[in-house]
Kinemage of the C-alpha trace (Angstrom):
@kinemage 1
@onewidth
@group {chain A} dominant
@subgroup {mainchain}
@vectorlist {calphas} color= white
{ca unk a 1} P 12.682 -0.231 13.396
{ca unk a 2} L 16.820 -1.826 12.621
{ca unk a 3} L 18.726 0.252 10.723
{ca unk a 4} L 18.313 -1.403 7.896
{ca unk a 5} L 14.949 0.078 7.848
{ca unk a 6} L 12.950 -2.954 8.758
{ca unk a 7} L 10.303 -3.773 11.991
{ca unk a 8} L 10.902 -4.997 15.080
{ca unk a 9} L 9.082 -6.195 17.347
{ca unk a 10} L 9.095 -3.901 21.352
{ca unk a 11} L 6.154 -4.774 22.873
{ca unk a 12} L 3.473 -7.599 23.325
{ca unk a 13} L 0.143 -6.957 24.332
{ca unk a 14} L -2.078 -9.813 25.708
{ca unk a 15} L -5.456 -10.640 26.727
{ca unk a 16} L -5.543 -9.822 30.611
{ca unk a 17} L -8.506 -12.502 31.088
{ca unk a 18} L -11.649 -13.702 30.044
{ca unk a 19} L -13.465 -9.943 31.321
{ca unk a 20} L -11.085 -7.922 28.660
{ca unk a 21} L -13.867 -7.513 25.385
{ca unk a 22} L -11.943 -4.385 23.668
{ca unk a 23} L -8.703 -2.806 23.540
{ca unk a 24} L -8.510 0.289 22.398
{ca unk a 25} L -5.136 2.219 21.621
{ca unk a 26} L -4.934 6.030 22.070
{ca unk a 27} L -2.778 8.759 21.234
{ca unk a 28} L -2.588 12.022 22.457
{ca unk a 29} L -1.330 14.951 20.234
{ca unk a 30} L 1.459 16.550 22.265
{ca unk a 31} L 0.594 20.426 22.881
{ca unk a 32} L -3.226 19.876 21.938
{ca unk a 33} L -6.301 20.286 24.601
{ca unk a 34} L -8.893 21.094 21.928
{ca unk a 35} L -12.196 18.312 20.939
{ca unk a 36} L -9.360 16.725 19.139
{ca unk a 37} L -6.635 16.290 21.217
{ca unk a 38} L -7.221 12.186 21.702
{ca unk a 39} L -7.098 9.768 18.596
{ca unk a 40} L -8.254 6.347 18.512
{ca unk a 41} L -5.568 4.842 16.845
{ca unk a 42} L -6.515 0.879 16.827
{ca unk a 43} L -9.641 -0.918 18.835
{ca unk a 44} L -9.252 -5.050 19.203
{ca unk a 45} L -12.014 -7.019 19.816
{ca unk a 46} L -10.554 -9.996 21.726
{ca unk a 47} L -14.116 -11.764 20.688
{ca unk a 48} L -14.480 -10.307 17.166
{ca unk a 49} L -15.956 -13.487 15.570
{ca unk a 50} L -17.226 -17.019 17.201
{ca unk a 51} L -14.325 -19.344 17.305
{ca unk a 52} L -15.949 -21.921 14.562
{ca unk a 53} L -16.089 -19.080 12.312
{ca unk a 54} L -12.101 -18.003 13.433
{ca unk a 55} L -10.855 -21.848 13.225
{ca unk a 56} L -13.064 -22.067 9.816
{ca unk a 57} L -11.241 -19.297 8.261
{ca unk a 58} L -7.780 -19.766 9.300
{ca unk a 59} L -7.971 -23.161 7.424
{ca unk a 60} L -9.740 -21.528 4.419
{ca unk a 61} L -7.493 -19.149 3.955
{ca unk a 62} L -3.814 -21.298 4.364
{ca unk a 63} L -5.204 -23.748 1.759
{ca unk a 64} L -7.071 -21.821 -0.699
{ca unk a 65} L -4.521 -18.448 -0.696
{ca unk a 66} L -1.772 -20.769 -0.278
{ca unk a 67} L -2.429 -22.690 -3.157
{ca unk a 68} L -4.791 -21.466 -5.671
{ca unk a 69} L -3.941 -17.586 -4.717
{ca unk a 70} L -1.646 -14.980 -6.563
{ca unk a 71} L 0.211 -13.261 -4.270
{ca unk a 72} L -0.061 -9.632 -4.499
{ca unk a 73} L 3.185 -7.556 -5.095
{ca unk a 74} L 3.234 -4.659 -2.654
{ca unk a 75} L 6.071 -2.072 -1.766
{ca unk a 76} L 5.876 -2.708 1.746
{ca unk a 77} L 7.354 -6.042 1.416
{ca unk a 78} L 11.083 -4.600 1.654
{ca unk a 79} L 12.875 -2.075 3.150
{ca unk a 80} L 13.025 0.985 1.401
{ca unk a 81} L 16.393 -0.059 -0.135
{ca unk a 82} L 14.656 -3.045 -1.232
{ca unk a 83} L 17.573 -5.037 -0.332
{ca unk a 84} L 16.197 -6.746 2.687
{ca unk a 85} L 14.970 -10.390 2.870
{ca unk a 86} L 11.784 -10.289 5.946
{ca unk a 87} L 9.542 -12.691 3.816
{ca unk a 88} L 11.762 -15.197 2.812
{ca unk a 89} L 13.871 -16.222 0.052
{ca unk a 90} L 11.789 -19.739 -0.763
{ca unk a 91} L 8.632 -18.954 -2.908
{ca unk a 92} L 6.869 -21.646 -1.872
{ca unk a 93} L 7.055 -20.904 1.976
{ca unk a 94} L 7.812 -17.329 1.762
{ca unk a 95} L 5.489 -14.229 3.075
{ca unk a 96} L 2.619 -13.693 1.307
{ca unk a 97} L -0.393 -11.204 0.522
{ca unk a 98} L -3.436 -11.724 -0.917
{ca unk a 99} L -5.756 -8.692 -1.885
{ca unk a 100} L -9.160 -9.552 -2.932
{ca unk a 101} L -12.414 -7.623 -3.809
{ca unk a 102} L -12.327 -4.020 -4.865
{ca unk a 103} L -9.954 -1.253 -4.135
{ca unk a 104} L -7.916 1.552 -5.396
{ca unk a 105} L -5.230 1.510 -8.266
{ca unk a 106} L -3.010 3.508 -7.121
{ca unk a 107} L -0.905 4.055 -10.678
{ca unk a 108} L -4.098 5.223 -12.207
{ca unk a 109} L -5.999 6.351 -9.109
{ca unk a 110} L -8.957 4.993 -9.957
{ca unk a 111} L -10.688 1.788 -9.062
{ca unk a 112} L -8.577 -1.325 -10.403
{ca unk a 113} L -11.867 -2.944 -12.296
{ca unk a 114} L -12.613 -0.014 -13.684
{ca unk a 115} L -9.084 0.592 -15.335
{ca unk a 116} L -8.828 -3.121 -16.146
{ca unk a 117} L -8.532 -4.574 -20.153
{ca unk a 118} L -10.377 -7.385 -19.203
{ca unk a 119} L -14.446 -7.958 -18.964
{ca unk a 120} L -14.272 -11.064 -17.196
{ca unk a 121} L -13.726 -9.924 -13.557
{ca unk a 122} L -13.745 -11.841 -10.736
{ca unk a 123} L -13.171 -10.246 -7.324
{ca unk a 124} L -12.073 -13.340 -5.823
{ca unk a 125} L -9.898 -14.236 -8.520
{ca unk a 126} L -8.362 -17.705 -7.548
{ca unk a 127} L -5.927 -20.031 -9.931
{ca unk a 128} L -8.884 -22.550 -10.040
{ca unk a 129} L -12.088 -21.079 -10.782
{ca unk a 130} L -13.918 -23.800 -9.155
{ca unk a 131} L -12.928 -22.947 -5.669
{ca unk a 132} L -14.000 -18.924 -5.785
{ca unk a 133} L -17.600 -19.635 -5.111
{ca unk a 134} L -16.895 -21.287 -1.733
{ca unk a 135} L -13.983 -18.885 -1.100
{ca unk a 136} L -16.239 -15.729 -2.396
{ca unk a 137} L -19.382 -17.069 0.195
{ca unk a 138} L -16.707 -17.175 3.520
{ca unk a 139} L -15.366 -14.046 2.799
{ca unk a 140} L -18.370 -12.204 2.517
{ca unk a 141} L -20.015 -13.537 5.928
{ca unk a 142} L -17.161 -12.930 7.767
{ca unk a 143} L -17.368 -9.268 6.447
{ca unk a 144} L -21.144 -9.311 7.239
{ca unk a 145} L -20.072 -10.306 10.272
{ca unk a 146} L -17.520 -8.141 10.985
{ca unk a 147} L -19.940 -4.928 9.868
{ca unk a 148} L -22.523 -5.535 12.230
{ca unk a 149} L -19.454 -5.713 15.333
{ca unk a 150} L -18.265 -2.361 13.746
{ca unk a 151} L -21.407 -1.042 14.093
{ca unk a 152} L -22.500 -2.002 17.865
{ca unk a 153} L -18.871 -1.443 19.501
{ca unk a 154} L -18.743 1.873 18.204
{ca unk a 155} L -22.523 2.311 20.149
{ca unk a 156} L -21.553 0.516 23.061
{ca unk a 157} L -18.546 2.531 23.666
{ca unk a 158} L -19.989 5.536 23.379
{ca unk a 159} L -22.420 4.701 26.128
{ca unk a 160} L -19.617 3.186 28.307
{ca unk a 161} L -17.534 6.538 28.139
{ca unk a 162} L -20.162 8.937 29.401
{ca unk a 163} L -20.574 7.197 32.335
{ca unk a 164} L -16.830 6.803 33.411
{ca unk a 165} L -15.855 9.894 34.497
{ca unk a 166} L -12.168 9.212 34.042
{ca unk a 167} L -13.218 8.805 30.625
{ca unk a 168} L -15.340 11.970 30.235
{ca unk a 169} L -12.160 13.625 32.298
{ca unk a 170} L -9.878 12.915 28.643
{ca unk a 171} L -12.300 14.430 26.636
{ca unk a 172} L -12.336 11.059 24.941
{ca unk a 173} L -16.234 10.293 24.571
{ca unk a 174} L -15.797 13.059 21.987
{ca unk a 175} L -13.614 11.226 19.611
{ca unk a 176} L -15.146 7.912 20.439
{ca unk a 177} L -18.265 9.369 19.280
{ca unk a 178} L -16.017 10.693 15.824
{ca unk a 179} L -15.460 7.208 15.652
{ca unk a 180} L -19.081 5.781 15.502
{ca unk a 181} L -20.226 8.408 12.768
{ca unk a 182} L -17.863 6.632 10.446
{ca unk a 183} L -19.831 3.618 10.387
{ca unk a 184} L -22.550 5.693 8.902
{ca unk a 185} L -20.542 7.805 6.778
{ca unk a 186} L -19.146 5.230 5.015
{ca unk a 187} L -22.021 3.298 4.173
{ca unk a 188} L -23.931 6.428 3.198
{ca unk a 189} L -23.316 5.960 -0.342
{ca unk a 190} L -23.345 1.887 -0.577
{ca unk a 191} L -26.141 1.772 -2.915
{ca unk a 192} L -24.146 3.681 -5.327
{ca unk a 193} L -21.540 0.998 -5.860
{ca unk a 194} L -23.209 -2.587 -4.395
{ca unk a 195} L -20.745 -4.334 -6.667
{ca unk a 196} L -17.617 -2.795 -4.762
{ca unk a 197} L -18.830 -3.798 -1.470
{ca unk a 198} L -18.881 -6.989 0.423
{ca unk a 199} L -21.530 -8.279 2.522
{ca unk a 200} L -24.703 -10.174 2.318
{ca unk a 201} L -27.260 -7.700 4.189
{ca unk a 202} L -27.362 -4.032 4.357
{ca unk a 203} L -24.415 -1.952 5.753
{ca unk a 204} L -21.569 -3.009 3.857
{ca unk a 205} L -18.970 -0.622 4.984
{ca unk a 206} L -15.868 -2.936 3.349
{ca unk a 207} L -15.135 -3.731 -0.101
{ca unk a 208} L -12.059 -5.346 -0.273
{ca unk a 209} L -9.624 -8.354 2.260
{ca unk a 210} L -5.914 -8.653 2.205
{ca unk a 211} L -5.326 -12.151 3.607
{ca unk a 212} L -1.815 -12.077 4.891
{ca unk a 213} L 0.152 -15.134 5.483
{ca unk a 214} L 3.547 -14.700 7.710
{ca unk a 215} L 3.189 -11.295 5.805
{ca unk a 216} L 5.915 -8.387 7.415
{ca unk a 217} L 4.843 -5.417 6.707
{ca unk a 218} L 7.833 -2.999 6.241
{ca unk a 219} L 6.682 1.088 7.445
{ca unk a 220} L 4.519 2.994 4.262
{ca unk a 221} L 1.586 4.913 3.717
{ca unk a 222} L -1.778 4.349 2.806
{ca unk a 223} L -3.274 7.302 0.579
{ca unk a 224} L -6.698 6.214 0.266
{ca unk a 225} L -6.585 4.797 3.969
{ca unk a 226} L -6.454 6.735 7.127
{ca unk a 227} L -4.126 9.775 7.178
{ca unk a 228} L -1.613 10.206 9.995
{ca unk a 229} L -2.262 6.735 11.016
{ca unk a 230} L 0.424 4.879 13.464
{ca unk a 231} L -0.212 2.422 16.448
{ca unk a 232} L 1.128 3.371 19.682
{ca unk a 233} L 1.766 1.874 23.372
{ca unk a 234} L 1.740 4.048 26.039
{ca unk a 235} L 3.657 3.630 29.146
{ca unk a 236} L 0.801 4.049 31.710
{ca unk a 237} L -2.431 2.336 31.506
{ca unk a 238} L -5.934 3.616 30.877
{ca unk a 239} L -6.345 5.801 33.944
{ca unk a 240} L -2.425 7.697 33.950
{ca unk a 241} L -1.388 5.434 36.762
{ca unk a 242} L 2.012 3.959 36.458
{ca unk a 243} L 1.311 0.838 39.181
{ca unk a 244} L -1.598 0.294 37.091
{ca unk a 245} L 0.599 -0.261 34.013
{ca unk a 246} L 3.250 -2.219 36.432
{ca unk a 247} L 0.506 -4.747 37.274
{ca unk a 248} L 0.184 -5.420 33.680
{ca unk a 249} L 3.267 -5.993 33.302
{ca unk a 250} L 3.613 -8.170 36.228
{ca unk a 251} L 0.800 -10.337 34.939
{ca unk a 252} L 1.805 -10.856 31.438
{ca unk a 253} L -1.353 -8.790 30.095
{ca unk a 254} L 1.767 -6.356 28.534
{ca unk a 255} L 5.120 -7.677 27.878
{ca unk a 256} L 8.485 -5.603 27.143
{ca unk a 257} L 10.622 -7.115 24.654
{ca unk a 258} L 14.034 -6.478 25.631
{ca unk a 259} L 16.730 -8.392 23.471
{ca unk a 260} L 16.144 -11.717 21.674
{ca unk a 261} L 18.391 -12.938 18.863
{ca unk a 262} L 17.993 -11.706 15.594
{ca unk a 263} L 19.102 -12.621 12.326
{ca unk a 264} L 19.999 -9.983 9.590
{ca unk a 265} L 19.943 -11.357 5.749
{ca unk a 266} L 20.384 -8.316 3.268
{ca unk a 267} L 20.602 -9.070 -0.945
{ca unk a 268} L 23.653 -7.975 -2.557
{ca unk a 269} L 21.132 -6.032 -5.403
{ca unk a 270} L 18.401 -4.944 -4.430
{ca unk a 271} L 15.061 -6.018 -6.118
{ca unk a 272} L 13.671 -4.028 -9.276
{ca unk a 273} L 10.944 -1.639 -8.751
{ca unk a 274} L 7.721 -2.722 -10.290
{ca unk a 275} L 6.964 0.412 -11.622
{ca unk a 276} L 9.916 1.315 -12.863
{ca unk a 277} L 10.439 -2.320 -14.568
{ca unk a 278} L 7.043 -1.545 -16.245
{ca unk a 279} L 8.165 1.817 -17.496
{ca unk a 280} L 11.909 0.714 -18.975
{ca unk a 281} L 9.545 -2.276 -20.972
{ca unk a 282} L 7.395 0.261 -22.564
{ca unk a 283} L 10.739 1.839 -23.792
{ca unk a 284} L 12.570 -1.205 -24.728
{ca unk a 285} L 12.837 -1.576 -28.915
{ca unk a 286} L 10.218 -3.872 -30.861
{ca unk a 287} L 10.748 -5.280 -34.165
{ca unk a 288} L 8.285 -3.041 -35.281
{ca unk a 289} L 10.000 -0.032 -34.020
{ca unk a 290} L 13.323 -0.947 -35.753
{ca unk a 291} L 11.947 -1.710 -39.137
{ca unk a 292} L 9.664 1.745 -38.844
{ca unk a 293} L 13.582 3.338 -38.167
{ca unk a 294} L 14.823 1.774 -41.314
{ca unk a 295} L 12.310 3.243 -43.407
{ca unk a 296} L 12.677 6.640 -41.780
{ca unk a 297} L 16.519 6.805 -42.094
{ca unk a 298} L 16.633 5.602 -45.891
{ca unk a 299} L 13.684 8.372 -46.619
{ca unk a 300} L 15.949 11.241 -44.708
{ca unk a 301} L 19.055 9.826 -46.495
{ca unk a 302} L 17.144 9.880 -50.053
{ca unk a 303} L 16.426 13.615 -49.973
{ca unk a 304} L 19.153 15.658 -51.625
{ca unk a 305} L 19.077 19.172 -50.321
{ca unk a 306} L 18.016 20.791 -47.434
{ca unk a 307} L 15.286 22.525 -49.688
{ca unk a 308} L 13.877 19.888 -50.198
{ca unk a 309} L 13.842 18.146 -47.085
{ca unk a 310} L 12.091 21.788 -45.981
{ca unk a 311} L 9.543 21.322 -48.709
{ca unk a 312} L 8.724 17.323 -48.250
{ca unk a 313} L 8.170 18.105 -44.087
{ca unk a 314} L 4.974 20.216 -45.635
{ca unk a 315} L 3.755 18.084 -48.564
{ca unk a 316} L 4.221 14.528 -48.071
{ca unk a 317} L 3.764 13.614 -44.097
{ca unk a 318} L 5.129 10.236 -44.889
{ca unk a 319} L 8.434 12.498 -44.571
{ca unk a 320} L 7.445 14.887 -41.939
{ca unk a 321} L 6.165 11.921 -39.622
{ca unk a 322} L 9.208 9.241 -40.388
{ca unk a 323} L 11.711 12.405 -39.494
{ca unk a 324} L 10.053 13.110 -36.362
{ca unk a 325} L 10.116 9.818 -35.246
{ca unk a 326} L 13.330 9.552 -35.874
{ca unk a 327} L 14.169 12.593 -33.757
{ca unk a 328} L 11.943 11.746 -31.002
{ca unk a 329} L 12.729 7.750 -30.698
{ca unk a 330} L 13.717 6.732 -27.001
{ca unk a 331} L 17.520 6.109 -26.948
{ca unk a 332} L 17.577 2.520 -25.100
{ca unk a 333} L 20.169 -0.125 -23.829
């Protein structure tokens, strides 16, 4: 991370041949030797989808996101100063996201169709209605797809790290085996909500894609995603052998970024919050608040004594409601 609060890149991790199917990232929790000691923190499968379906999508989603999509405002775009300029300053080639499907609102923590005004809903929501149907029927293979390799890596692993007694040394078929039961624990329940969920067979673990286009994602949190989460490289290689992790290096299969040029681009204001630009509109004055003033200042300047402005705050709520609106209007630039 640069001071400035954005990422940077340290390390690049490569395909070490044709033989390499999975790579799985693990962390160890310092001071811990209990069943949970070892966390998978990120599993790659260099062979996730066929490379028709790969090619396929890559096109799909530059022309269709790129220019019938609404690019989704998120807070990890910037820096936390929100001053810095990683996506671009051109909106037509910037950094983009694209969320589609179902998933949490996180201002009303519930989820975002069900808190929506509007009864047309389309979960692949494009600028041109016309091209959602082809757009809605890629996305939901490739998360069929994607489901079933979920589902038979987390198997196959399993079986692979009883038998490797290195493996079985780390403890680590335990959490590998944590790992497979979420595959079943989160499609437990898929019959309860089929409309949230994507897929065109049975075990639909996913309901929602983010399709992210030169996308940097600055460092946040995800509260409805995986707590604790972070992605780490460690300095020896799968078996605590340092030459092993040289050899890596010396092939290419890991390479350590050391200094490449950078440049820094900062704005001299930093952008508006969304949710506090949302909150300072519902407090800016309407017409219909000033004119509702008028009335309620001439009323409290037509009553004569205090007596009476006591005894009209009990018998005619015309008064009572036009004083207390005056006392309680939002004082606004």
């Amino acid at each position: 991370m640069t001071t400035q609060g954005c990422p940077l890149a340290k390390w690049i991790i490569r395909r070490s041949g044709p033989e390499e199917k999975l790579l799985t990232v693990i962390r160890h929790r310092p001071g811990h030797t209990c069943p949970t000691a070892y966390i998978i923190v990120a599993m790659v499968a260099w062979e996730g989808v066929s490379q028709h379906m790969a090619d396929m999508m890559y096109e799909t989603v530059v022309y269709k996101a790129g220019k019938f999509g609404n690019p989704t405002p998120r807070g990890c775009a910037t820096n936390q100063m929100r001053t810095c300029v990683c996506q671009g300053l051109d909106a037509e080639t910037r950094g983009a996201c694209f969320s589609f499907g179902c998933s949490m609102n996180r201002f009303f923590s519930t989820c975002k169709f069900a808190s929506s005004k509007f009864e047309d809903i389309h979960k692949f929501r494009l600028s041109e209605e016309i091209e959602e149907k082809e757009w809605e029927d890629q996305l939901t293979t490739l998360a069929s797809d994607v489901a079933l390799l979920y589902k038979k890596n987390g198997t196959r692993i399993i079986l692979q790290s009883v038998s490797n007694p290195d493996l079985r040394a780390l403890k680590v078929h335990n959490f590998i085996f944590h790992y497979s039961l979420t595959f079943s624990k989160i499609t437990e329940f898929e019959e309860q909500a089929t409309d949230c969920r994507l897929g065109i067979r049975k075990g639909r673990p996913f309901s929602g894609v983010t399709a992210c286009i030169d996308f940097c994602a600055h460092t946040h949190t995800d509260k409805n995603n995986m707590n604790n989460g972070c992605t780490v490289v460690d300095n020896t290689d799968e078996y605590g052998s340092r030459k092993g992790q040289d050899k890596k290096i010396a092939s290419g299969a890991l390479e350590i970024l050391q200094k490449f040029p950078m440049d820094f681009m900062i704005r001299s204001t930093p952008l508006q919050c969304l949710k506090k630009k949302d909150s300072k509109s519902k407090k800016r004055l309407t017409p219909e608040h000033i004119q509702a003033f008028q009335a309620a200042l001439k009323q409290f300047v037509a009553i004569e004594s205090f007596a009476e402005l006591n005894h009209s705050m009990f018998t005619r709520n015309v008064h009572k409601s036009a004083i207390l609106f005056f006392l309680c209007l939002p004082i606004t630039k």
